[in-house]
Structures are given as C-alpha cells and as structure tokens.
C-alpha positions as CSV (number, residue, x, y, z in Angstrom):
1,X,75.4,15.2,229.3
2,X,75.7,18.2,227.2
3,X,78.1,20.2,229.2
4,X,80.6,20.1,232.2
5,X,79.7,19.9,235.6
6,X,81.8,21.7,237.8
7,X,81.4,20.8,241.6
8,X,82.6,22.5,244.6
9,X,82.7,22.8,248.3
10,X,82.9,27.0,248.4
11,X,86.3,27.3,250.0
12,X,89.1,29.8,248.7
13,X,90.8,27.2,245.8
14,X,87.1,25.8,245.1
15,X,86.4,29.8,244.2
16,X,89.0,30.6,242.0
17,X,89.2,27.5,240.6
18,X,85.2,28.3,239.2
19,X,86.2,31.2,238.3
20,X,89.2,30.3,235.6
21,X,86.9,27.2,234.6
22,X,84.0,29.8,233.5
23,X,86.7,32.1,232.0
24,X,88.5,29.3,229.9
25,X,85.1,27.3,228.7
26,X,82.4,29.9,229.0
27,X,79.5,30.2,231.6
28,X,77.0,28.4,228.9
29,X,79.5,25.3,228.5
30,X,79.0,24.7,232.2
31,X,76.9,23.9,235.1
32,X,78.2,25.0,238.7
33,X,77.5,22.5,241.4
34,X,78.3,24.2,245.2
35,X,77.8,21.3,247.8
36,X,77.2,24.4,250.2
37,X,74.0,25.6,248.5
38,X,72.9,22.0,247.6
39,X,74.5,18.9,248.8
40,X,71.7,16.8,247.5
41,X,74.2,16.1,244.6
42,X,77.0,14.8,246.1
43,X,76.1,11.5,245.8
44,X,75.7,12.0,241.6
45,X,79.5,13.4,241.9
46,X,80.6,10.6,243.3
47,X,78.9,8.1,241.4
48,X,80.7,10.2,238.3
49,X,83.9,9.4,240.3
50,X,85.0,12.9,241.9
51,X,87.4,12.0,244.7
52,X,87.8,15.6,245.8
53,X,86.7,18.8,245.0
54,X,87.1,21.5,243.3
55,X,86.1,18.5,240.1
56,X,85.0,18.9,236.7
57,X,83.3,16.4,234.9
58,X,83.5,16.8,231.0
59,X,80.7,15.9,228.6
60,X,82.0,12.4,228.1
61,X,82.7,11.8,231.5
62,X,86.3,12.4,232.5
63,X,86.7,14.1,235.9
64,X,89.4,16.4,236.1
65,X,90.5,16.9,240.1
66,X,91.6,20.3,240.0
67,X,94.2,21.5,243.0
68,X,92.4,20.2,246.0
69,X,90.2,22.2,248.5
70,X,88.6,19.0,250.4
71,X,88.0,15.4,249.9
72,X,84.4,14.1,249.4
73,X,84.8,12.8,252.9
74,X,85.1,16.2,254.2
75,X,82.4,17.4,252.2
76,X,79.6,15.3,253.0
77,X,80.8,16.0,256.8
C-alpha cells in the first residue's frame, strides 16, 4: 500500500476528523473510504484491524483509531 486509507462512517467526528487528516498529510497521501457511499469495504477494514471508525491505516499497516464516531458493529448495521 502506497498511501493511507482513511475510513469512515459520515457522521459529525468522522467529517472533521477527514478533514484535519487531508490537511495534515495531503489529499494525494490518502485514500478516503466512506462506508455510507460504499460499504463493500468494510470487510478489508477490518481485516486491517479497524475496531471503530473514524480509522486510518498507514502505509505499513498501523491503524490509528481516531476519537470514535461508531464501532464497526454499528457500521455494518
């Protein structure tokens, strides 16, 4: 993987926490997963090991749980 994956549900904290990631790394260093518009990949987040969202997963694989807007529980419904 050659940049971070960013995955999120669409509430509030999801939002702005997409917001500061694209600010701080850059719009080209990341992809933006939203579970809303395609929740086809929820099962390739977990797999990566996101436990809630909103979750970055780095290049090398570390996932960063940022705040917490909804458990993947929640998100798969």
């Amino acid at each position: 993987m050659s940049k971070s994956i960013f995955y999120h549900a669409g509430c509030p904290v999801c939002v702005s926490a997409e917001h500061d990631i694209v600010n701080l790394i850059g719009a080209e260093n990341v992809e933006i997963v939203h579970f809303g518009e395609d929740n086809s990949r929820i099962p390739e987040a977990e797999k990566a090991g996101v436990k809630s969202v909103p979750a970055l997963v780095t290049p090398n694989g570390n996932v960063l749980h940022i705040n917490f807007g909804a458990s993947m529980d929640a998100v798969k419904g």
